[in-house]
N, C-alpha and C positions, 0 to 999 in steps of 0.2 A: 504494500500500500504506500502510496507518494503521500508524504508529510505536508501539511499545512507549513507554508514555515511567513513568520511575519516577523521582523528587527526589533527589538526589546526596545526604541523609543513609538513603535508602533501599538505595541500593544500595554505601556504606560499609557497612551493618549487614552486605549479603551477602556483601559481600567479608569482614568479620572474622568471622561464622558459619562460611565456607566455609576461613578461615584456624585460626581458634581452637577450633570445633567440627568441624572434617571433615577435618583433617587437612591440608587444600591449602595447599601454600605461596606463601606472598606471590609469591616468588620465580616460581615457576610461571602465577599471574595474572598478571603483566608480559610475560613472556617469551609467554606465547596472545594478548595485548591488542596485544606488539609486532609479534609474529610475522603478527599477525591484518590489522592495518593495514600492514604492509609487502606483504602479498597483494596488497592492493586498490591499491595504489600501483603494485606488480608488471604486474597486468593491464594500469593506463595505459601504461608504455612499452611492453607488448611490443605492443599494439594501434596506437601511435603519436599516442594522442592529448599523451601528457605525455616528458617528454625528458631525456636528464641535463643537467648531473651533477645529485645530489638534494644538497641542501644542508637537514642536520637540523640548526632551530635549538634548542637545549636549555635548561631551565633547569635548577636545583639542586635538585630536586624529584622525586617519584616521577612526573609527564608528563614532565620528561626522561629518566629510567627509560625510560619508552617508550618517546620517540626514540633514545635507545642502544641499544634491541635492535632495532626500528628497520630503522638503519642497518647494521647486524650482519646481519641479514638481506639486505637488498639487495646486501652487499657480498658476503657468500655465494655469492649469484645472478648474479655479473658484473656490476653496472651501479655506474657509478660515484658512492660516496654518500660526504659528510664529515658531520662535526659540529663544529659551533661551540656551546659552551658559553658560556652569557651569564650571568656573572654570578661570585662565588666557588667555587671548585672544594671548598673546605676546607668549606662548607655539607654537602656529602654526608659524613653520617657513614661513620665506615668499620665496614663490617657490613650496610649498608642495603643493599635491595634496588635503590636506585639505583646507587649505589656500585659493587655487585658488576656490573652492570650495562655503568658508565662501563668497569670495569679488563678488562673482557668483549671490549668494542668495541676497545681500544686493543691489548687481545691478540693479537685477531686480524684487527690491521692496519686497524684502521679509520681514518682521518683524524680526529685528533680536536684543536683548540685551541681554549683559553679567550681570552674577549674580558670585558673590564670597562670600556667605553666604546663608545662609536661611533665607532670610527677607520675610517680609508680602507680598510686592508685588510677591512673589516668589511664594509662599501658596497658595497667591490668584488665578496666572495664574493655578498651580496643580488641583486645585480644581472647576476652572470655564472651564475647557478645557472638549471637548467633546467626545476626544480621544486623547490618549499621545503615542509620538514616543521618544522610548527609546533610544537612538543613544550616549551613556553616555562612558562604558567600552564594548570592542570587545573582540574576544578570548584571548588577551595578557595578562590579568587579571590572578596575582598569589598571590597575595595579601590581605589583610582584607579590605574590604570598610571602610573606616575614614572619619573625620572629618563633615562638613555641609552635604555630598554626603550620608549620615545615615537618617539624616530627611529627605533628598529629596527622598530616596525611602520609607521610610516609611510614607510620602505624599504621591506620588504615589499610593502605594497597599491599602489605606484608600481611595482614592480618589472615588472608584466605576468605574473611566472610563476605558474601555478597550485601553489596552496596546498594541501595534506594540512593540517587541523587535529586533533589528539589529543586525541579526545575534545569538546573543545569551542572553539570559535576562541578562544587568550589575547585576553585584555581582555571576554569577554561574560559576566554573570553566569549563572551554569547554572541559577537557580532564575525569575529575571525576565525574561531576556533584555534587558537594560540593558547599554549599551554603558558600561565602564566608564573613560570617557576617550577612549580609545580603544583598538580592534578589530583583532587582523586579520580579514581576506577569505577566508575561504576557498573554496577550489571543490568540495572534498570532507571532510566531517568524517567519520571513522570512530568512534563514541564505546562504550564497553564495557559489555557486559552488556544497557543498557535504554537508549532517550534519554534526556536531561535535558530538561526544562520550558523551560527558556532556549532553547533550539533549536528550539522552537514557539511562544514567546510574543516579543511586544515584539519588537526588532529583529533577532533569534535567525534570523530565517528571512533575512533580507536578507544575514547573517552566515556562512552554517554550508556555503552552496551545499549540496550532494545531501550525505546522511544516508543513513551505512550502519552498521548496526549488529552488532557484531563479537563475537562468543561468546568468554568468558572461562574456562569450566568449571565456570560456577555453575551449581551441578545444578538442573536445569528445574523439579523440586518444589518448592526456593526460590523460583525466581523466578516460577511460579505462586500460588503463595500472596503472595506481594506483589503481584501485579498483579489477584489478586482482590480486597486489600481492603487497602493499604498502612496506615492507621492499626493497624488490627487486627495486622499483619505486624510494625510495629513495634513495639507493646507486646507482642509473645510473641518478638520477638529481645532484644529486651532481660532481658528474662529468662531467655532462655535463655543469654545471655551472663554474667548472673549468677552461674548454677551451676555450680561447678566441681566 
């Protein structure tokens, strides 16, 4: 099957069209994007190809957004799912769609600690997990992976467990498919709405394993008109963003 693929400022437009002009809240895209990619996760175990416990690694971010509803979901579902937050907790505003997101998971009993290093206990969760949900860097990624965020993927791609990447494997650029430093692996990306270009192009495909694409509630007359003629799409959302 030929991929939808629409450029990650393409499909920012529909997401704040479908936010600012139609009423849908942010809040409600996360929660279909999380809820959407925690399905596809779902099938793997109860089929037996993928195993617990699930270990969602997160970042400060609206893809760790993701992974917090995520694992909200899985945890729902009986199967044993944590999350590790890599990085500052106090990054998430409080009010944000991540945020509400994080206080969501931890409500309702999810596993949830922060790491700001690569320590042992860190290693150890990588390495004892049964499957890992990558929910780290989303398409906003223009950058070199640094700092502790280097051994954690390269934990990761050592690790043997298959990969869930959110949206797009952290470390690959969504627009080139350039590995940015470095990658994870993954076995399954589930990305929202439309592919990204990086997922087809340049090392995107060595990166992303099978590509499934997970409806967000962007009404299909959006995303037809973008897929008919994306420059064209983008100069009439902007303007329509315009008018208040």
């Amino acid at each position: 099957m030929t991929l939808s693929v629409l450029s990650r400022d393409t499909v920012r437009l529909l997401d704040r069209l479908a936010i600012e002009k139609l009423g849908i809240p942010g809040l409600l895209l996360m929660e279909n994007a999380g809820g959407g990619a925690a399905a596809l996760l779902a099938e793997r175990l109860a089929s037996g190809q993928w195993r617990t416990p699930v270990l969602v690694l997160s970042g400060p971010g609206n893809n760790g957004g993701d992974g917090f509803v995520i694992a909200r979901h899985l945890c729902n579902m009986g199967h044993a799912a944590s999350v590790i937050l890599l990085g500052r907790e106090e990054k998430l505003a409080p009010g944000s769609d991540a945020r509400v997101n994080l206080d969501a998971a931890r409500g309702t009993g999810v596993p949830v600690r922060v790491e700001r290093e690569f320590s042992p206990a860190l290693k150890d969760a990588i390495c004892g997990a049964g499957c890992i949900v990558d929910a780290v860097f989303g398409t906003g990624l223009d950058r070199l992976v640094d700092g502790f965020l280097i051994s954690v993927f390269s934990a990761v791609n050592r690790s043997g467990a298959p990969v869930l990447a959110v949206d797009i494997p952290s470390g690959l650029h969504a627009e080139t498919g350039a590995v940015l430093g470095i990658a994870v692996r993954a076995a399954l990306t589930a990305t929202f709405a439309a592919a990204k270009p990086g997922l087809v192009r340049g090392q995107g495909p060595e990166y992303c394993g099978e590509v499934a694409v997970v409806p967000i509630s962007i009404p299909r007359a959006l995303l037809d008109r973008a897929r008919a003629d994306e420059a064209a799409f983008r100069t009439w959302a902007l303007r329509m963003l315009a008018v208040w």
